[in-house]
C-alpha positions in Angstrom: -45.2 -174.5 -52.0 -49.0 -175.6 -53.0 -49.5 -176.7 -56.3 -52.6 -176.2 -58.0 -53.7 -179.5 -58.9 -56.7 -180.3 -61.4 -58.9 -183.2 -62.2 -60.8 -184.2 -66.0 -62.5 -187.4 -66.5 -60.6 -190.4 -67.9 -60.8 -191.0 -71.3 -60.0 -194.3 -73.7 -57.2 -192.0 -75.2 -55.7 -192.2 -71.8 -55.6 -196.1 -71.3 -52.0 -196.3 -73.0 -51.0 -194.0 -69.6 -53.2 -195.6 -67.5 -51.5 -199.5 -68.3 -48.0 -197.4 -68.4 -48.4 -197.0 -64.8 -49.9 -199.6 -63.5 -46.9 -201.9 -65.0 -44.4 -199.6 -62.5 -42.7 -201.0 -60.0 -44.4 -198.4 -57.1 -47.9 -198.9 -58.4 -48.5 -202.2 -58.3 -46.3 -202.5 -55.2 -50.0 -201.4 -53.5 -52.2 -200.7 -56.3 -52.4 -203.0 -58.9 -50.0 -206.1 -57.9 -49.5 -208.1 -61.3 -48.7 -206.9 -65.0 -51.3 -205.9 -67.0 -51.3 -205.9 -71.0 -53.1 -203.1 -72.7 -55.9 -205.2 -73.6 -56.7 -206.6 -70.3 -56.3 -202.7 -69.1 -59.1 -201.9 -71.8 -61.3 -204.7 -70.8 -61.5 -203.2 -67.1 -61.5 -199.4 -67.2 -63.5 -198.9 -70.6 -66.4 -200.4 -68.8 -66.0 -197.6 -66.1 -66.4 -194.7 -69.1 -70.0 -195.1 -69.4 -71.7 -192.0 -67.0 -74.1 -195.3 -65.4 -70.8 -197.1 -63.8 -70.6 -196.8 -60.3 -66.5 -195.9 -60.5 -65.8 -192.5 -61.5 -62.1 -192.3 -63.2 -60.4 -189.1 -63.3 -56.8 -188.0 -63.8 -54.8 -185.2 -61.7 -53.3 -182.8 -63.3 -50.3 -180.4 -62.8 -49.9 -178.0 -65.7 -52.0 -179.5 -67.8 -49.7 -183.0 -67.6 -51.6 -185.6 -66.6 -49.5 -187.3 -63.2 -51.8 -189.4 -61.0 -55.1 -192.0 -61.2 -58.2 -191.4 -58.6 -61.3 -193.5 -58.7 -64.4 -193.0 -56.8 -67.5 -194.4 -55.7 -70.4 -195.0 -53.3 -69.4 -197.5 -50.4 -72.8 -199.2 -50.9 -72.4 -200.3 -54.6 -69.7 -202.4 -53.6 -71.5 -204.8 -51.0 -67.9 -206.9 -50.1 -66.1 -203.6 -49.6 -68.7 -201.9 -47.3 -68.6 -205.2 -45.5 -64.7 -204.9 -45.1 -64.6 -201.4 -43.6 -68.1 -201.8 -41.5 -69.6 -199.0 -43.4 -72.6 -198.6 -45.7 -72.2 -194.5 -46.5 -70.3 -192.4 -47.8 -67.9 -192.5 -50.9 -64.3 -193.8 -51.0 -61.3 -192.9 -53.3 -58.6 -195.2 -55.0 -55.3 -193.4 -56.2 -51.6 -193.3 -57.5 -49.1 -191.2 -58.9 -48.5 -192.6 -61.7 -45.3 -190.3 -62.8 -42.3 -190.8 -61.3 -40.7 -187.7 -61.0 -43.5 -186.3 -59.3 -43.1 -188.7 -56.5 -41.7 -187.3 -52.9 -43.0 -183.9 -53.4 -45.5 -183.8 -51.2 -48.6 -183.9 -54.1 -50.2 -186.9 -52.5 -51.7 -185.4 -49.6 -52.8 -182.3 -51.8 -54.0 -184.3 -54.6 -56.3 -186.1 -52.1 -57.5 -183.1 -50.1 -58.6 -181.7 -54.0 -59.7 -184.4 -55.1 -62.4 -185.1 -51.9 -63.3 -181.6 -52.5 -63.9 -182.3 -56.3 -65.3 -185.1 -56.6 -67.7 -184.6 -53.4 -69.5 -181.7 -55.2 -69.3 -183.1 -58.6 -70.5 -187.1 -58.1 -71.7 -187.5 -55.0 -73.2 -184.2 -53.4 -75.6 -186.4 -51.0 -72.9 -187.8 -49.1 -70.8 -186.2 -46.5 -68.2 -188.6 -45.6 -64.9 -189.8 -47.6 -63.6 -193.1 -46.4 -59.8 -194.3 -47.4 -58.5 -198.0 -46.7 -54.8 -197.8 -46.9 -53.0 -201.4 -46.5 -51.3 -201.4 -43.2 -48.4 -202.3 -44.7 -48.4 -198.5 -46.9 -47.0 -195.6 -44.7 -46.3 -193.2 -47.7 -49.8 -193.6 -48.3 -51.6 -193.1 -44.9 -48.8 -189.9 -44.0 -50.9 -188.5 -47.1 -54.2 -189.0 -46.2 -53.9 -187.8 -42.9 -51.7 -184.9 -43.8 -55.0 -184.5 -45.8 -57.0 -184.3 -43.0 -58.5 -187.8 -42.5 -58.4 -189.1 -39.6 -58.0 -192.9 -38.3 -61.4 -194.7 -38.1 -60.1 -198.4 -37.1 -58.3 -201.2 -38.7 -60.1 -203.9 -40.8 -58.7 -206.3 -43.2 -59.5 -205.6 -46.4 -59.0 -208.3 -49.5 -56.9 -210.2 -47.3 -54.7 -207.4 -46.3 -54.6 -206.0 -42.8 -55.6 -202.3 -43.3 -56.3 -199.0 -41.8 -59.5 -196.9 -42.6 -59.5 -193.4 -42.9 -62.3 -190.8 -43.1 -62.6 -187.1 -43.9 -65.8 -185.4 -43.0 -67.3 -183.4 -46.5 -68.4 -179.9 -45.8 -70.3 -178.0 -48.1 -69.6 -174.3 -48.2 -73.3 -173.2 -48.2 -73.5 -175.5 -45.2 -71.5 -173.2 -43.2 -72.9 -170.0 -44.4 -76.5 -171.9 -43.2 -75.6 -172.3 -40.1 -73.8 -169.2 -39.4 -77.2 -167.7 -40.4 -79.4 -169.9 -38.3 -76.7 -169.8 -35.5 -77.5 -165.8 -35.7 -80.9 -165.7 -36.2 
């Protein structure tokens, strides 16, 4: 069955959730690999509040509880990562479940697929490519980005790690509608 999964910015009221997770044993397993205290989680992500930072932070939501972390941005305002994957478009997303009990039932891949869709539209509407760069390493993680619909690019190491990119094609639905027009005409 298909949840319906929703997004909202992250706020500073959410940072106590925020270091929550990142302290659990399947998040930083990929994600965020030492302990954080509270304060060192406020001095990275309250930066990332102001509209002019290049990360976007937004939350997934399942019936109104918060249960997962996505962050976006454009590959080209991060020079050493667009360096890593060989690409200098596009926009790329970070993520977790953060909740526990709403791991292994299959929300990854439709928390991704949403969230591309979402944040697409809402941050970046120029660009019309999503890359992911799983760690090798990670096969819950790639299974949900290409049950997603992202497909393999090639592999690349990325800070240090040997890792796999991934990248979904962004269509617009006026695109289609254009061409089916123009196709007609």
């Amino acid at each position: 069955m298909k949840e319906f999964i929703k997004f909202r910015e992250a706020k500073s009221e959410d940072f106590n959730k925020i270091h929550k997770w990142l302290n659990e044993e399947h998040v930083q397993e990929f994600f965020q690999p030492r302990n954080m205290t509270l304060e060192q989680v406020i001095a990275k992500y309250q930066p990332r509040l102001e509209k002019r930072h290049p990360i976007k932070m937004h939350l997934a939501l399942l019936n109104s509880d918060a249960f997962g972390f996505l962050q976006s941005y454009r590959v080209l305002d991060y020079e050493e990562f667009s360096k890593d994957i060989q690409e200098s478009h596009g926009f790329t997303i970070d993520f977790y479940i953060g909740e526990t009990q709403y791991l292994r039932k299959g929300l990854g891949s439709q928390m991704i697929d949403s969230y591309i869709s979402y944040v697409s539209k809402k941050e970046f509407p120029e660009e019309r490519v999503c890359f992911i760069c799983h760690r090798k390493d990670n096969p819950k993680a790639i299974h949900a980005s290409k049950h997603a619909g992202l497909k393999e690019v090639r592999r690349v190491i990325e800070e240090g790690y040997p890792s796999i990119l991934l990248r979904k094609e962004v269509r617009r639905a006026n695109e289609n509608a254009e061409n089916v027009r123009t196709d007609s005409a």
